[in-house]
C-alpha positions as CSV (number, residue, x, y, z in Angstrom):
1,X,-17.0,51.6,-56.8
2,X,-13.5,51.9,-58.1
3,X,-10.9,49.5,-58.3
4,X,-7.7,50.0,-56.1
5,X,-4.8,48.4,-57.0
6,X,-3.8,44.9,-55.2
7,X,-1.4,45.0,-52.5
8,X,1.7,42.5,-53.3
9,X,1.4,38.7,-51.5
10,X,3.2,37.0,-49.6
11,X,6.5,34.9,-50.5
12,X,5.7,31.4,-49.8
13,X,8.4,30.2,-52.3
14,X,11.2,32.1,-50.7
15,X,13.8,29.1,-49.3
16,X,13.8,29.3,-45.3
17,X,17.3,30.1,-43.8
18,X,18.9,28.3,-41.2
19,X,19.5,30.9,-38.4
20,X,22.9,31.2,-37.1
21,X,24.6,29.9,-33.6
22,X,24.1,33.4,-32.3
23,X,21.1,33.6,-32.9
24,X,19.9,30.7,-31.3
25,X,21.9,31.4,-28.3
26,X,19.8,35.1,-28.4
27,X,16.5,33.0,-28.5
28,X,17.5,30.4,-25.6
29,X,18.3,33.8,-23.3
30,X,15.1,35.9,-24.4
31,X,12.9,32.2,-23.0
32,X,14.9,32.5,-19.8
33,X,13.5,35.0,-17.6
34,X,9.4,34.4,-17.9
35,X,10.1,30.6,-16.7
36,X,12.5,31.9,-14.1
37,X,9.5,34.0,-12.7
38,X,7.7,31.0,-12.1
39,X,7.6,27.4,-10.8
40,X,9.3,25.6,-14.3
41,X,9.9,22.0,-14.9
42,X,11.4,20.2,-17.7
43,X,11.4,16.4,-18.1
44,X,13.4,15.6,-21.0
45,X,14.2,11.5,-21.5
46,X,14.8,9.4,-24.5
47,X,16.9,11.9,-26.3
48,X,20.0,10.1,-26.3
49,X,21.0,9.7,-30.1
50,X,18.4,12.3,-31.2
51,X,20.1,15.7,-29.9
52,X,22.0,17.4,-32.7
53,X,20.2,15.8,-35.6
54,X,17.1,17.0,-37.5
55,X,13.8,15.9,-36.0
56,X,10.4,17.0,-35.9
57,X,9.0,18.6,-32.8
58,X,5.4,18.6,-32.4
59,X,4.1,20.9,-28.9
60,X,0.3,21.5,-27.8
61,X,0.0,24.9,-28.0
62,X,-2.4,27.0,-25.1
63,X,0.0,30.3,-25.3
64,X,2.9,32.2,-25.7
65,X,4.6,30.4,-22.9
66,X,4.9,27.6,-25.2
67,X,7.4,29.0,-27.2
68,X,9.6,29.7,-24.2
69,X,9.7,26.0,-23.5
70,X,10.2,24.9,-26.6
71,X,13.0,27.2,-26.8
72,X,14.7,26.3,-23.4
73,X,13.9,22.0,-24.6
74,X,15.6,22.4,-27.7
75,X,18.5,23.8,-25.8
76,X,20.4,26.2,-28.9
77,X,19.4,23.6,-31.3
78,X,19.2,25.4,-34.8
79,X,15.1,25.7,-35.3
80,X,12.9,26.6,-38.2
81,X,9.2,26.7,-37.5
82,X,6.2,28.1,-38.9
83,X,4.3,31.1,-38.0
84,X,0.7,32.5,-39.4
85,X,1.2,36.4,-41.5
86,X,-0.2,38.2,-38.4
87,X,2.5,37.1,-36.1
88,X,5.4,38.1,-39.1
89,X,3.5,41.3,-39.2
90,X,3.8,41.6,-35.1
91,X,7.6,40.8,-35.8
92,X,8.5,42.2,-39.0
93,X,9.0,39.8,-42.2
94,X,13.1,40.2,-42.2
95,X,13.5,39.0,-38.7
96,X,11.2,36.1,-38.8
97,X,12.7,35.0,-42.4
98,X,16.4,35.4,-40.6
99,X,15.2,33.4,-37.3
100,X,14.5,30.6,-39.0
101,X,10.3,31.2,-39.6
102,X,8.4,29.9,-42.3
103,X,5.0,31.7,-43.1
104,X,1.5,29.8,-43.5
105,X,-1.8,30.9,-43.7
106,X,-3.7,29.0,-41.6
107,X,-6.2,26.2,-42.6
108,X,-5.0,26.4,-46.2
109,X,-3.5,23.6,-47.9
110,X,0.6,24.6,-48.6
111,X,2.5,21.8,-50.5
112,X,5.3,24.4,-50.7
113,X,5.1,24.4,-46.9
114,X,5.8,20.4,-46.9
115,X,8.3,20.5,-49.3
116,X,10.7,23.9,-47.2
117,X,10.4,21.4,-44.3
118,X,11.7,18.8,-46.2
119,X,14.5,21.0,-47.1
120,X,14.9,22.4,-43.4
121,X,16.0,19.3,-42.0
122,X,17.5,17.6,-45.5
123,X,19.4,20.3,-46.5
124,X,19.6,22.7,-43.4
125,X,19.4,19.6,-40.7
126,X,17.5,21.5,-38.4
127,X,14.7,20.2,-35.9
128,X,11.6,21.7,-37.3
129,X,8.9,22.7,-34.9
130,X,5.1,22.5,-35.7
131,X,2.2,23.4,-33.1
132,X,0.0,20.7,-35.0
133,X,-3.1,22.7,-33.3
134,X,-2.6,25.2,-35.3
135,X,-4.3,27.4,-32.7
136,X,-4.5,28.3,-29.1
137,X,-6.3,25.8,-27.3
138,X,-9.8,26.8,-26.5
139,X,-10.6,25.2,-23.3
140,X,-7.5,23.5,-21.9
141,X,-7.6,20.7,-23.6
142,X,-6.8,19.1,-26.6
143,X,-7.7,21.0,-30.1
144,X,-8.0,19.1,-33.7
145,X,-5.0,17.3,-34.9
146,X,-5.2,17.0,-38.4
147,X,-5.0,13.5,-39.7
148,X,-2.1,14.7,-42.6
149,X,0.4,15.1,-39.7
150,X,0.9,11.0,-40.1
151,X,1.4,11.9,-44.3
152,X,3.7,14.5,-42.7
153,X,6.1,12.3,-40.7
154,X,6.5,9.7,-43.2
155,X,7.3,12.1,-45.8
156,X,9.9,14.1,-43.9
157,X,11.6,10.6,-42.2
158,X,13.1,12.2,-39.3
159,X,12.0,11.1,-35.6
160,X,9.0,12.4,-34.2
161,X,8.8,14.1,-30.8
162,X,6.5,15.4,-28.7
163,X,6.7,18.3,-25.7
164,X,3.4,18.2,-23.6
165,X,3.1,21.5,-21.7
166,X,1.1,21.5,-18.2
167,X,-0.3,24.5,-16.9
168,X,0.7,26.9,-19.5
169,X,-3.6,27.3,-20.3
170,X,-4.5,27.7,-16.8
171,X,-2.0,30.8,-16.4
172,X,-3.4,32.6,-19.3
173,X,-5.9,31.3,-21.5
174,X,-6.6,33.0,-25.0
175,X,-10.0,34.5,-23.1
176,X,-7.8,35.9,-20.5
177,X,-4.1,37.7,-20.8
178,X,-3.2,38.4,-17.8
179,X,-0.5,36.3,-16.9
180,X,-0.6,34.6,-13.5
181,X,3.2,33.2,-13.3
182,X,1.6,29.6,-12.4
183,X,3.5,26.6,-12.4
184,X,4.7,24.7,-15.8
185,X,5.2,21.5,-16.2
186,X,6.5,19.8,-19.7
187,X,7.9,16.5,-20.9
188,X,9.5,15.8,-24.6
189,X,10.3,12.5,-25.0
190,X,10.3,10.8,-28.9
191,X,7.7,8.8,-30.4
192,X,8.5,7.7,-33.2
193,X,11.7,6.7,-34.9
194,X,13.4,7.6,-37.9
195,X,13.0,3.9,-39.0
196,X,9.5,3.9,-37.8
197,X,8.5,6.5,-40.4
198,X,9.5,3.8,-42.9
199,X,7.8,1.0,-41.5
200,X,4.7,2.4,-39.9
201,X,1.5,3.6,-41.7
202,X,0.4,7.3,-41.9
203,X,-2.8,6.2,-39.7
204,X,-0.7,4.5,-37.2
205,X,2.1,7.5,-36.9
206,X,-1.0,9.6,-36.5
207,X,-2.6,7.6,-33.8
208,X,0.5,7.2,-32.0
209,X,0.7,11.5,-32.2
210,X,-3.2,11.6,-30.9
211,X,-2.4,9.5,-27.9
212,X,0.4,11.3,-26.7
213,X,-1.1,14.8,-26.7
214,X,-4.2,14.3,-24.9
215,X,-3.9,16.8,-21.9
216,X,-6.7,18.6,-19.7
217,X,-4.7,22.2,-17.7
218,X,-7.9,22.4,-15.8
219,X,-7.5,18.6,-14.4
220,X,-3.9,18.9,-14.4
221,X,-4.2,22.1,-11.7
222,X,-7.1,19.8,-10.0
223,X,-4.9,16.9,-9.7
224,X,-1.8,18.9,-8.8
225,X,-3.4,21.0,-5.8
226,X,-2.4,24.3,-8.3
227,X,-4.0,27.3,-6.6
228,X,-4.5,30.1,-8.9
229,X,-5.9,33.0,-6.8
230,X,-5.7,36.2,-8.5
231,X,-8.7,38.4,-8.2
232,X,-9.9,38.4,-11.9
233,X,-9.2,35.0,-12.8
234,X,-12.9,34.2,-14.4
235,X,-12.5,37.6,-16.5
236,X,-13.2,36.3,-20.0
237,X,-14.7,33.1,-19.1
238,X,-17.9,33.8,-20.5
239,X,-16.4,34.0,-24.0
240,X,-15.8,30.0,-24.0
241,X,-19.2,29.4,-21.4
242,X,-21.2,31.4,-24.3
243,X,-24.5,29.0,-23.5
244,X,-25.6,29.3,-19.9
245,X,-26.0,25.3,-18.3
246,X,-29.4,26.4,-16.8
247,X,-31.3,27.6,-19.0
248,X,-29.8,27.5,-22.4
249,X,-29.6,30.9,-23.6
250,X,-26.9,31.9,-25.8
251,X,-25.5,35.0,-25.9
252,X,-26.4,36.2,-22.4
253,X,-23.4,34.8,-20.3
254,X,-21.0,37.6,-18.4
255,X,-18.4,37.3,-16.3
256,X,-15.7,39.4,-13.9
257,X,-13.3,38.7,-11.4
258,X,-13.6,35.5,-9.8
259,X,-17.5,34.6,-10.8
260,X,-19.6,33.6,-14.0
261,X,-23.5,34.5,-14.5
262,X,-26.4,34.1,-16.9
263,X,-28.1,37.7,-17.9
264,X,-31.0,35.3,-18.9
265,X,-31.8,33.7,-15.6
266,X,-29.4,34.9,-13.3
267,X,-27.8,31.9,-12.2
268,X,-24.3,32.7,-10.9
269,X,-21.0,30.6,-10.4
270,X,-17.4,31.2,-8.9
271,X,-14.5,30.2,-10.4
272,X,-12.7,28.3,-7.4
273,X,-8.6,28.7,-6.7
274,X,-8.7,25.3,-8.2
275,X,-10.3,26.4,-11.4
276,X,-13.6,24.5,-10.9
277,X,-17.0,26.2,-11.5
278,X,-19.5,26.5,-8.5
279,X,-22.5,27.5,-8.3
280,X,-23.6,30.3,-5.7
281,X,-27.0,28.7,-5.4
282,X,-28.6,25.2,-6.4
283,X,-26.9,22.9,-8.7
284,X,-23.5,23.0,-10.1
285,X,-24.3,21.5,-13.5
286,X,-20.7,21.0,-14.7
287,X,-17.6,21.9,-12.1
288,X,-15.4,20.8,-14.6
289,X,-15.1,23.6,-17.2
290,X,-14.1,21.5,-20.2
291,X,-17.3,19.5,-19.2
292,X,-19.6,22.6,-19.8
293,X,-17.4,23.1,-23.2
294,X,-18.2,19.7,-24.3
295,X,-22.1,20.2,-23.5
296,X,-21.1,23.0,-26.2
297,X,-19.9,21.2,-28.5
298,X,-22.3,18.7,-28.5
299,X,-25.2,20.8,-28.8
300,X,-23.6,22.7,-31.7
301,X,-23.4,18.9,-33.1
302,X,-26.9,17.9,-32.9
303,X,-28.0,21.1,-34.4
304,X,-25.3,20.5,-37.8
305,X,-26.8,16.9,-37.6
306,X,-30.2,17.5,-37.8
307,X,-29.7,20.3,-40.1
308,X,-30.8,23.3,-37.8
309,X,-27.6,25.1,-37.7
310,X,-27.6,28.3,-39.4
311,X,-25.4,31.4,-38.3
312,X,-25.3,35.0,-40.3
313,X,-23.8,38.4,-39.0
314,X,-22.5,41.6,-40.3
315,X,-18.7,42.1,-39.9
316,X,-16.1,44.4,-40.7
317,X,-13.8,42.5,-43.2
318,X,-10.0,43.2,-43.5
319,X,-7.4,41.8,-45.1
320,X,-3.9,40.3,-44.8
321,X,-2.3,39.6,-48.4
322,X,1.2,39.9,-47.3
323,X,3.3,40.6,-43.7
324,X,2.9,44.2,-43.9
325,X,-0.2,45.4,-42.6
326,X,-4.0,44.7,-42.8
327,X,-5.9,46.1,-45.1
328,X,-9.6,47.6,-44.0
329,X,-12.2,46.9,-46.6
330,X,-15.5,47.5,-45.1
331,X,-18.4,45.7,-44.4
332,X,-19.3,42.1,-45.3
333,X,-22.1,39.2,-44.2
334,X,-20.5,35.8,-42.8
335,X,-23.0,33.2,-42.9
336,X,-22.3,29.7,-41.9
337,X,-24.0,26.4,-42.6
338,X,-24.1,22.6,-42.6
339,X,-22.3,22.7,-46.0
340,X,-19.9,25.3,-45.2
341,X,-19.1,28.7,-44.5
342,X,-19.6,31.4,-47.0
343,X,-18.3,35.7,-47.0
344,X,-19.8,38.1,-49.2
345,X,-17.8,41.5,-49.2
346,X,-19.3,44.8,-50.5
347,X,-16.1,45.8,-51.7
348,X,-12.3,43.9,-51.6
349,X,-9.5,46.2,-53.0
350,X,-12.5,47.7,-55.1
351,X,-14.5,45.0,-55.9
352,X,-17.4,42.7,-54.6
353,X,-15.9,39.4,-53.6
354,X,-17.8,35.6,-52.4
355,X,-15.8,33.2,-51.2
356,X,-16.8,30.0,-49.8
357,X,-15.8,27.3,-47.8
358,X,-17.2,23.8,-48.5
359,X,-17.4,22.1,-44.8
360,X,-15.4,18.9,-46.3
361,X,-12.5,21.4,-47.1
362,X,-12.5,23.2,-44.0
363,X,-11.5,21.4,-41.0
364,X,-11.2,24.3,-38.5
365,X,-11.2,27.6,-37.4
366,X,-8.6,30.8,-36.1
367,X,-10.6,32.7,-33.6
368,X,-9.1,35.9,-31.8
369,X,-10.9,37.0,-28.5
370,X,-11.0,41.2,-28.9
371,X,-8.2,41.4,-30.8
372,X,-7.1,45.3,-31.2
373,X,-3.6,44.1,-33.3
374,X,-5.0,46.0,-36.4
375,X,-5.0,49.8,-36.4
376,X,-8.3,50.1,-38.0
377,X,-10.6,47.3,-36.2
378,X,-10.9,45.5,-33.3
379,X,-13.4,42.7,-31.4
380,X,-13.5,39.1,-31.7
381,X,-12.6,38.0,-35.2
382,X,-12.0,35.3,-37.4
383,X,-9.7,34.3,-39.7
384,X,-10.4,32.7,-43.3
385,X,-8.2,32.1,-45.3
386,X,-7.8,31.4,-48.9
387,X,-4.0,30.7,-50.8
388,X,-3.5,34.6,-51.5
389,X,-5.2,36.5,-49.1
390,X,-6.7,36.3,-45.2
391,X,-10.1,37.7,-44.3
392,X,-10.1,38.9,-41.1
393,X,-14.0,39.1,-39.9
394,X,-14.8,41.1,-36.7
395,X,-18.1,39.9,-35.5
396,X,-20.8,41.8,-34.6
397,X,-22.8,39.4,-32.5
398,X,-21.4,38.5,-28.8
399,X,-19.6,35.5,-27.7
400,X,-20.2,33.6,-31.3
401,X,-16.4,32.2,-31.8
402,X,-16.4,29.5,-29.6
403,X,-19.9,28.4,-31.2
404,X,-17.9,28.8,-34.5
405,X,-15.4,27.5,-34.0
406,X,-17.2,24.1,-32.8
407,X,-19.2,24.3,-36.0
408,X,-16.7,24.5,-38.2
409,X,-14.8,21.3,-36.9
410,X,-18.5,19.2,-36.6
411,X,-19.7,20.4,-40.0
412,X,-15.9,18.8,-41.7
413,X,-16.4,16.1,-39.5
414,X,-19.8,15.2,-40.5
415,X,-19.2,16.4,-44.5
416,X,-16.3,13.8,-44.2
417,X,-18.5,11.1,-42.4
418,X,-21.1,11.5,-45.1
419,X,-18.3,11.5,-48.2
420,X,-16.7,8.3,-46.7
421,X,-20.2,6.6,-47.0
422,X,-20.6,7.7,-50.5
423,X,-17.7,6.6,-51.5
424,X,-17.9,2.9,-49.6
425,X,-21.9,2.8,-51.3
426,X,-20.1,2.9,-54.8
């Protein structure tokens, strides 16, 4: 096994730019014509005395459809914002850097990150824009919201607003492209002030941030009569339903145009127009989908409780040091944990590599239903990531990110519970 040479990194300490009025007039156009396509709503109020001056913008995130909204809200305001490697690969590194974009890996800790937003609406006095979810959401509703986001907004002293996007998940959730043109809804309204910042605690400006992004698409299209009837509207859905309600097999779930079934015991649901789950025969167990996610979830947490969890597979391993390209490196084994999440490579640029991830210092997870991006692999995937470099793990085992994903938030969540008691024991 032969060493190859390493690829360059990434420039995190490169000083973001502030992007010119053109080019924010460019980006306001480009966000025009997908919301003129469909029914489109903005609700903007308590703005007054905020427009034109630096603030941060905080938006749930459920797909690409967000950034469109965002970029109509913010109405040619100059923007910087952050974006993971893959999507400056997507774009190339010079554009991004010119529009504005700051890069992050995700899940990583980046005081250099903290401190360019400091200078982006300091120096630059821009409105910087954060999806604090840091990921798609999974099942429509609300995904972790790290607790440093209150640290965040004290440190950068600037208001603190929020845009809550409706029915942007139900038209094309991460386990299903296809775009259905459904309605979109979306408020932004402030919640906290630039004074605020000073006077509030980080735990209250964090609470405040939790209880005004708590959404649910699926009850929003419920509530709102939305009827979604394209033919292959359940097409995916068996990637986030990955344990079947009736019996409790793993693994065996399928689904395809409008219905959802159980290899295992056959059961079989529709998908209504609605989005609500029922079942062809006998009981529904959960109509709501989120409900069935949550059953997930929970499951996932009494088995990291009671220390059963344990999750291994073989995956194909790249990596993403820098915007350019991934880099194929063969085959590794991902194995997961109570205490955390571990990756043993047979060779990285040449040479075996371990890397771990204690469950107290990883709080979540970037999954990536078949994603086919990379030129040399493609599946579901994962991404870990470390300062320097991105492991990119295709999976070998079916319908395992959801499950993963679940673990890796319970495990930091119960690694944290168990610290907390330690530390209050002393």
């Amino acid at each position: 096994m032969s060493k190859t040479k390493q690829p360059p990194r990434f420039d995190f300490k490169k000083k973001p730019r502030k992007p010119g009025f053109l080019m924010g007039v460019a980006k306001h156009i480009i966000s025009i014509p997908d919301l003129k396509n469909r029914p489109y709503r903005l609700d903007r109020h308590g703005m007054e005395g905020i427009d034109g001056k630096p603030y941060l913008l905080l938006i749930n995130h459920a797909s690409m459809v967000d950034f469109n909204v965002m970029l109509d809200a913010t109405r040619g305001a100059p923007l910087n914002n952050v974006m993971t490697l893959e999507g400056f690969r997507d774009f190339t590194e010079p554009l991004m850097r010119h529009l504005g974009v700051l890069g992050k890996r995700k899940y990583v800790q980046d005081f250099q990150l903290i401190r360019h937003m400091k200078y982006c609406v300091d120096k630059l006095q821009t409105v910087f824009v954060l999806f604090p979810e840091a990921r798609y959401s999974i099942d429509g509703c609300t995904s972790y919201l790290t607790p440093s986001l209150g640290s965040l907004a004290k440190f950068l002293r600037v208001p603190v607003v929020v845009i809550r996007i409706h029915g942007n998940f139900v038209s094309c959730p991460h386990w299903n492209w296809i775009n259905k043109k459904g309605p979109i809804e979306a408020e932004m309204y402030p919640i906290v002030t630039a004074e605020e910042t000073k006077t509030l605690s980080a735990e209250e400006i964090y609470q405040r941030i939790v209880d005004n992004f708590q959404y649910d698409d699926f009850a929003w299209q419920k509530a709102n009569n939305i009827i979604i009837d394209h033919p292959e509207r359940a097409k995916g859905l068996h990637s986030l339903l990955y344990k079947c309600a009736c019996c409790g097999t793993e693994g065996k779930m399928e689904s395809a145009g409008i219905h959802l079934w159980c290899e295992s015991c056959g059961k079989k649901w529709e998908m209504t127009e609605l989005g609500e789950l029922k079942a062809l025969e006998g009981e529904t167990e959960y109509s709501h989908i989120p409900d069935w996610s949550r059953w997930e979830r929970a499951c996932v947490r009494e088995e990291i409780r009671n220390g059963t969890y344990y999750f291994e597979d073989e995956v194909v391993v790249e990596t993403l040091p820098n915007a350019r390209r991934f880099y194929p490196q063969g085959k590794g084994t991902l194995t997961q944990t109570p205490e955390g999440t571990k990756l043993v490579c047979e060779s990285v640029y040449g040479e075996p590599l371990t890397v771990e991830w204690k469950a107290l210092n990883l709080d979540s997870l970037h999954v990536e239903f078949d994603y086919k991006k990379s030129r040399t692999a493609k599946g579901d995937c994962i991404d870990l990531s470390v300062p320097e470099d991105s492991y990119w793990c295709y999976v070998s085992k079916k319908d395992v990110l959801v499950k993963l994903a679940y673990a890796t938030e319970e495990m930091h969540f119960f690694a944290k519970e168990k610290a907390e008691a330690e530390k209050a024991a002393k």
